[in-house]
N, C-alpha and C positions, 0 to 999 in steps of 0.2 A: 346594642347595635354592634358589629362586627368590624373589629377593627382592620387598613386599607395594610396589601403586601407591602412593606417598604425594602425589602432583602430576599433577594431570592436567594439560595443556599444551595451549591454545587455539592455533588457527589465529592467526596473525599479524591475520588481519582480522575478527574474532571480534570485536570489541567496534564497529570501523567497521559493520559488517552492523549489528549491534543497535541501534547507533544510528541510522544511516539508517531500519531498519523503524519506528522511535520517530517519525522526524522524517514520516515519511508518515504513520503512523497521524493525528501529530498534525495533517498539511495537510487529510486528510481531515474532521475534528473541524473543522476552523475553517470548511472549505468548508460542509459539512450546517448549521453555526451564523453565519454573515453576519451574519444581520440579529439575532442574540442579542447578538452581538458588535459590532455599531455600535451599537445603545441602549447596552449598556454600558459603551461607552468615552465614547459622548455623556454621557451621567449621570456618571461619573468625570470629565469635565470642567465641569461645569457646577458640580461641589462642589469643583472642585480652584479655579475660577474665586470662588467665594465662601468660600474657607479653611476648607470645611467638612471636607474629606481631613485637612487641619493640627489642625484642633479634635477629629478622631476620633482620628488616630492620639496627637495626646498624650491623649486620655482612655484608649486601652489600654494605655500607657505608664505611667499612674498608675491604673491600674484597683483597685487595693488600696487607697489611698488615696480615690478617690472614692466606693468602696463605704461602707467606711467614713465618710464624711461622711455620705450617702445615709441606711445605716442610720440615724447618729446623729439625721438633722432624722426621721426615721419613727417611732422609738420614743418622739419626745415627744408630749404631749399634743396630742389636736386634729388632727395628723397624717393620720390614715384617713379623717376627719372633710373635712378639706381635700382629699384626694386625690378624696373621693367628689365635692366640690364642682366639683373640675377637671376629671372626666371627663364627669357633668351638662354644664360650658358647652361641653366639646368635642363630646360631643355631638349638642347644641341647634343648636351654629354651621352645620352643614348643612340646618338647616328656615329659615336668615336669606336675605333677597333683600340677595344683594350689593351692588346698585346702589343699592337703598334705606338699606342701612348705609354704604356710601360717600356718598352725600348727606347721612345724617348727622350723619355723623365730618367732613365738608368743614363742617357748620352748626355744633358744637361744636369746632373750631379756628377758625374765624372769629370765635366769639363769646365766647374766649378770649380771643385777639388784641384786641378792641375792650374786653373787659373789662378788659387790664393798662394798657392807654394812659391811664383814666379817671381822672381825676385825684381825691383824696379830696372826697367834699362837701364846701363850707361850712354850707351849713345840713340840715335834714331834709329830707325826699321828704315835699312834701304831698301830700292828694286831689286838688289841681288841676292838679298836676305828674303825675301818674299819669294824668288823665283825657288828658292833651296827650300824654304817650308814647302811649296806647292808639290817639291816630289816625297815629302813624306806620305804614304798610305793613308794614316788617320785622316790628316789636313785636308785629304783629296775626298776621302769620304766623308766628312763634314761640307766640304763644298757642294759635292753633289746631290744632296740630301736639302741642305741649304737653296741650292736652284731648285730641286723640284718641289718644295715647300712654296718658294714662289709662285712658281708654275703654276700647284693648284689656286691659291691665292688670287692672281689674276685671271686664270679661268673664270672662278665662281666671281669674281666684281664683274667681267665682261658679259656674264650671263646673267647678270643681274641678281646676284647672290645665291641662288639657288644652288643645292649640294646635289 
């Protein structure tokens, strides 16, 4: 009686073929995809350049553990509250003129800088001391900038917040 196949037995180059047809399909994939495949090696570089690759891959590394922190700041009070807050400024941040907020955030770091230098009063700040800062230029253009910060401010609460 005729014994049952228990091994069927490949060509010697049976696995070279397979993988060769692998390695074409794949040159083909990369040719149709170029320019998919430069963005994404330029963007892998550009996070690999600022440790952003190092900062992801150890957060998948500790993915249970930052879950768990995560969870834990979420389920305390306030929480939803605050997240509702953070996605309101994020956003709002696309209706800002850049260049107008970089002016200023350049007028509030300057005006920091001048304020730690100051050395404590010795006496009080009278009204005649106030009336002589009001004629300095800066003073005057921080006020006016100051009012009409306002201004919009109470526009948009009188309109009911709308920008």
């Amino acid at each position: 009686m005729a014994q049952p196949i228990t091994k069927i037995v490949q060509p010697a180059d049976f696995e070279a073929k397979q993988e060769a047809l692998q390695v074409s399909e794949l040159r083909k994939e990369l040719a149709a995809n170029q320019a998919v495949l430069a963005e994404g090696l330029h963007l892998l570089r550009a996070m690999h350049e600022r440790g952003l690759l190092e900062l992801l891959a150890a957060l998948f590394e500790q993915g249970d553990k930052v879950m768990e922190r995560l969870v834990d700041l979420l389920s305390k009070p306030g929480a939803a509250n605050g997240l509702k807050v953070m996605i309101a400024v994020a956003d709002s941040l696309g209706s800002y003129d850049a260049e107008a907020v970089k002016k200023l955030l350049n007028g509030v770091s300057r005006g920091l800088e001048a304020a730690s230098s100051v050395p404590a009063p010795q006496k009080s700040v009278g009204v005649f001391d106030l009336l002589k800062h009001m004629q300095d230029p800066d003073v005057s253009a921080a006020i006016h900038a100051g009012f009409a910060f306002l201004k919009g401010v109470g526009q948009s609460l009188r309109s009911g917040g709308a920008v």
